[in-house]
SEKE-894045 format. One line per field, with one value per residue (C-alpha): residue number from 1; x, y, z. Coordinates in nm, 2 decimals, always signed. Example, Ala and Ser with C-alpha at 12.3 -4.5 7.8 and 13.67 -1.06 7.14 Angstrom:
<pts>
n: (1	2);
x: (+1.23	+1.37);
y: (-0.45	-0.11);
z: (+0.78	+0.71);
</pts>
This chain:
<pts>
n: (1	2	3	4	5	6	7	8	9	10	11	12	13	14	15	16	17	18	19	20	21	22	23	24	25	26	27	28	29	30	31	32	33	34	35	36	37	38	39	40	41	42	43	44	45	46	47	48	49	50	51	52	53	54	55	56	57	58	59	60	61	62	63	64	65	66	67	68	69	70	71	72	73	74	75	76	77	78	79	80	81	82	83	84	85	86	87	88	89	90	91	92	93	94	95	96	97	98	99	100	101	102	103	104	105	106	107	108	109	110	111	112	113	114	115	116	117	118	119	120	121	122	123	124	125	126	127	128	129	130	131	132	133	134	135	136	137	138	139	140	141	142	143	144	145	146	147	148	149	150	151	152	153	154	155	156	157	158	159	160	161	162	163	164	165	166	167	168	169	170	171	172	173	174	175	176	177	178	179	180	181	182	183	184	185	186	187	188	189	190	191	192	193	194	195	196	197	198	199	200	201	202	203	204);
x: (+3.23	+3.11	+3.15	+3.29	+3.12	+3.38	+3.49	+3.63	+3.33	+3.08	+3.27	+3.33	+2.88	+2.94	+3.15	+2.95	+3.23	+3.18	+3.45	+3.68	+3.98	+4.00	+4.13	+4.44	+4.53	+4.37	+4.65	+4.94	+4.87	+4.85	+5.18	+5.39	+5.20	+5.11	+4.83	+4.83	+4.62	+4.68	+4.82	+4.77	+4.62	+4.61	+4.43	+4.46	+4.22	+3.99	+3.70	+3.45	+3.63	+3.71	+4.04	+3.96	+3.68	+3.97	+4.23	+3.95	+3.91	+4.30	+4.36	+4.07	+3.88	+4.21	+4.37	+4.25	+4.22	+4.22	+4.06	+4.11	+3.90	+3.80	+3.48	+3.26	+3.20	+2.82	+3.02	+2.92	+3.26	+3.32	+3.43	+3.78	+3.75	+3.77	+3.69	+3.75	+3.66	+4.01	+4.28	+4.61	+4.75	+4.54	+4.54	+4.30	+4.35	+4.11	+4.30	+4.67	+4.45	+4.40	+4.75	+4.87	+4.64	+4.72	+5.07	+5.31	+5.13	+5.23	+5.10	+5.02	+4.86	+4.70	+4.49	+4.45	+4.44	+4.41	+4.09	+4.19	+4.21	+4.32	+4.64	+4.91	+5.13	+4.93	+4.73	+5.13	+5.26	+4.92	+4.96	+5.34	+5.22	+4.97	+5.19	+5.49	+5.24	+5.15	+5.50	+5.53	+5.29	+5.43	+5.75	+5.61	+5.40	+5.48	+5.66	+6.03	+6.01	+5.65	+5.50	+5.40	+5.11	+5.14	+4.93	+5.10	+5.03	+5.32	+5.55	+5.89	+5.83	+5.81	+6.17	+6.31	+6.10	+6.09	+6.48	+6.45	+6.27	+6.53	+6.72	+6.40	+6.30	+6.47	+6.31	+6.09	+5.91	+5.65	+5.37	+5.11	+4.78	+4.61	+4.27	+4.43	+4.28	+4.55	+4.47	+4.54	+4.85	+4.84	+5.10	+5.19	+5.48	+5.55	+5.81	+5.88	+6.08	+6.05	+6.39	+6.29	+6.60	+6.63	+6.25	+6.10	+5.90	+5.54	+5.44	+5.58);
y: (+0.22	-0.10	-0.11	-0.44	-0.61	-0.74	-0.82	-0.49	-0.29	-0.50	-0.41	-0.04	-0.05	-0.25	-0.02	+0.32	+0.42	+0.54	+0.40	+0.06	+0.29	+0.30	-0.04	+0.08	+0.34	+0.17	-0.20	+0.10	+0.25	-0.04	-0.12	+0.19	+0.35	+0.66	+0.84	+0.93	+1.15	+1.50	+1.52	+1.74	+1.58	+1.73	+1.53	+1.55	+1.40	+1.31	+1.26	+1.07	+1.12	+0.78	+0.84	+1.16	+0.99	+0.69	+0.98	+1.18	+0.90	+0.82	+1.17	+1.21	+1.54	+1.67	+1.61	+1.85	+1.68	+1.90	+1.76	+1.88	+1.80	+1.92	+1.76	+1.79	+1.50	+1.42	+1.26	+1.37	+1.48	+1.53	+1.86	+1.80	+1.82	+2.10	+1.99	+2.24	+2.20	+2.29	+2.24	+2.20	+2.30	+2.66	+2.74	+3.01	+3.24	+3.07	+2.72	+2.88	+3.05	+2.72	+2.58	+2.87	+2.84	+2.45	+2.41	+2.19	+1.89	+1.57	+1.40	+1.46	+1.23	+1.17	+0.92	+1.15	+0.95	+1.12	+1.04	+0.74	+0.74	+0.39	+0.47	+0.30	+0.59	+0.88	+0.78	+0.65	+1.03	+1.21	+1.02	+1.13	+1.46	+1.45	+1.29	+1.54	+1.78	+1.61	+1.63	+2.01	+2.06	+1.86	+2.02	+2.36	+2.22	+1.90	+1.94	+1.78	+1.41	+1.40	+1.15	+1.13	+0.90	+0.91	+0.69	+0.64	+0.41	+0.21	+0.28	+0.39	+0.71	+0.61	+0.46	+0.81	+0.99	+0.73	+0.78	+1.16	+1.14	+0.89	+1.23	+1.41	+1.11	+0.86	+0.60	+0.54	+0.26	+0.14	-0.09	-0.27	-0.33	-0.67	-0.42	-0.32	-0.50	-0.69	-0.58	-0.25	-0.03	+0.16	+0.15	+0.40	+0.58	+0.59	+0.87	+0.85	+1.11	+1.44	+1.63	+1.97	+2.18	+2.52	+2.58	+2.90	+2.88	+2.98	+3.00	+3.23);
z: (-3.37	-3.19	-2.86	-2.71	-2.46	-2.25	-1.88	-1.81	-1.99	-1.77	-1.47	-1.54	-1.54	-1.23	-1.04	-1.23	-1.42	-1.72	-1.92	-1.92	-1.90	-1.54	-1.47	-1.65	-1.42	-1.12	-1.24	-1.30	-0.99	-0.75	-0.94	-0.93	-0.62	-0.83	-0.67	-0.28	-0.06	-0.07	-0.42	-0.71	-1.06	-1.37	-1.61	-1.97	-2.22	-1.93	-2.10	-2.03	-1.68	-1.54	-1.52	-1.34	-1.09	-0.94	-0.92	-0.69	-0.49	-0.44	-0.41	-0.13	+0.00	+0.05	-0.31	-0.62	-0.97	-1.28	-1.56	-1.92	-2.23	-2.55	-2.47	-2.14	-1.95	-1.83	-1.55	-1.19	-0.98	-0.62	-0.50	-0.52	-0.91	-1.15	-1.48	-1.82	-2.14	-2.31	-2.58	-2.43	-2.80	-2.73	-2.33	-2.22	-1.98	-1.77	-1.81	-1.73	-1.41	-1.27	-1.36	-1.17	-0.88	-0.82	-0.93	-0.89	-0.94	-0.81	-1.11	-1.47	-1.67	-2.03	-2.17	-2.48	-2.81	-3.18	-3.38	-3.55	-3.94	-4.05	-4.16	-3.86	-3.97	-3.92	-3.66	-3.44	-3.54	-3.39	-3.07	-3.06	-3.10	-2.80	-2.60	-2.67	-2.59	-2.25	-2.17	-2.24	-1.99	-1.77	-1.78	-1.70	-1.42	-1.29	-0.91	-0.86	-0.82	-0.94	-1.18	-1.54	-1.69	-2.08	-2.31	-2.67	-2.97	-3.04	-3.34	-3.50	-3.27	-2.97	-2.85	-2.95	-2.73	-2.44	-2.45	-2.44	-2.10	-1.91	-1.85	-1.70	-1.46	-1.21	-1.36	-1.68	-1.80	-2.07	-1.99	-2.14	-1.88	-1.87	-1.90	-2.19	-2.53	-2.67	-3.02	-2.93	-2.98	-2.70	-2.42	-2.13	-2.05	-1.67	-1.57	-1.24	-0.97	-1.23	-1.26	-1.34	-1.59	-1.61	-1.52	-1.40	-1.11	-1.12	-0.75	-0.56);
</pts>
């Protein structure tokens, strides 16, 4: 796949990113306040790991950030980053170790996207499934009043499942970055101020 050549993928090289993505999260964060020192990240679909690298730094040496990935990043982290390569669909007993060890987290987020085919359809109902799957983990792990970062293509799917979250969250809302091509389909679903329901606790 051709790889445009634009602003934000100059500036990613710039600022030794390794992928465009960043500004996405960096223009949702500095909108919604997301990310804080101290907190706890868990990052889904984190490869190449630029969303994981900006979370590190908001987070600071006193944050952790999780990354998960069916692929490994060549992407050098700072301490406060555990990276795995995993499949959220099949968690490992090393993967639910770490959930364990570092939950709640004050933020989960997932820039996971299905391999695209062509097809609107199938590729809009993979990325509800990843996303649905985001939020499954979410609910089992996410701390009260803590955020969720969801990346979606749009489609017939989506309003459904946007509506099933207004329950779970003080507030939710969709958004469409300026750093985010505007021939793509993707949007992100922000779910802010978790409500946990009827959720065991996993920490002690």
């Amino acid at each position: 796949m051709k790889q445009y050549r634009d602003y934000y993928f100059k500036k990613a090289k710039q600022d030794n990113y390794p992928a465009r993505s960043v500004y996405k999260l960096q223009e949702m964060d500095k909108a919604h306040r997301l990310l804080r020192p101290g907190q706890k990240v868990l990052d889904l679909g984190a490869c190449p790991g630029s969303w994981t690298l900006y979370a590190a730094e908001r987070v600071g040496a006193g944050g952790r950030v999780l990354g998960i990935d069916l692929n490994m990043p060549d992407t050098v982290f700072p301490e406060q980053v555990t990276f795995l390569q995993e499949d959220i669909f099949a968690r490992t007993p090393v993967f639910l170790g770490h959930l364990q060890t570092l939950a709640p987290f004050d933020v989960v987020m997932s820039d996971m996207a299905p391999k695209t085919t062509g097809s609107k359809f199938t590729d809009q109902a993979r990325s509800i499934q990843l996303v649905e799957a985001a939020f499954g983990v979410a609910e089992e792990w996410l701390a009260p009043r803590g955020t969720f970062i969801a990346k979606v293509f749009e489609g017939p799917d989506v309003h459904p499942f946007v509506q099933s979250l207004r329950g779970r969250f003080a507030k939710v809302v969709m958004v469409k970055p300026k750093s985010s091509r505007s021939e793509s389909k993707e949007i992100f679903i922000l779910g802010l101020g978790f409500v946990p329901v009827g959720r065991e606790e996993h920490r002690e």
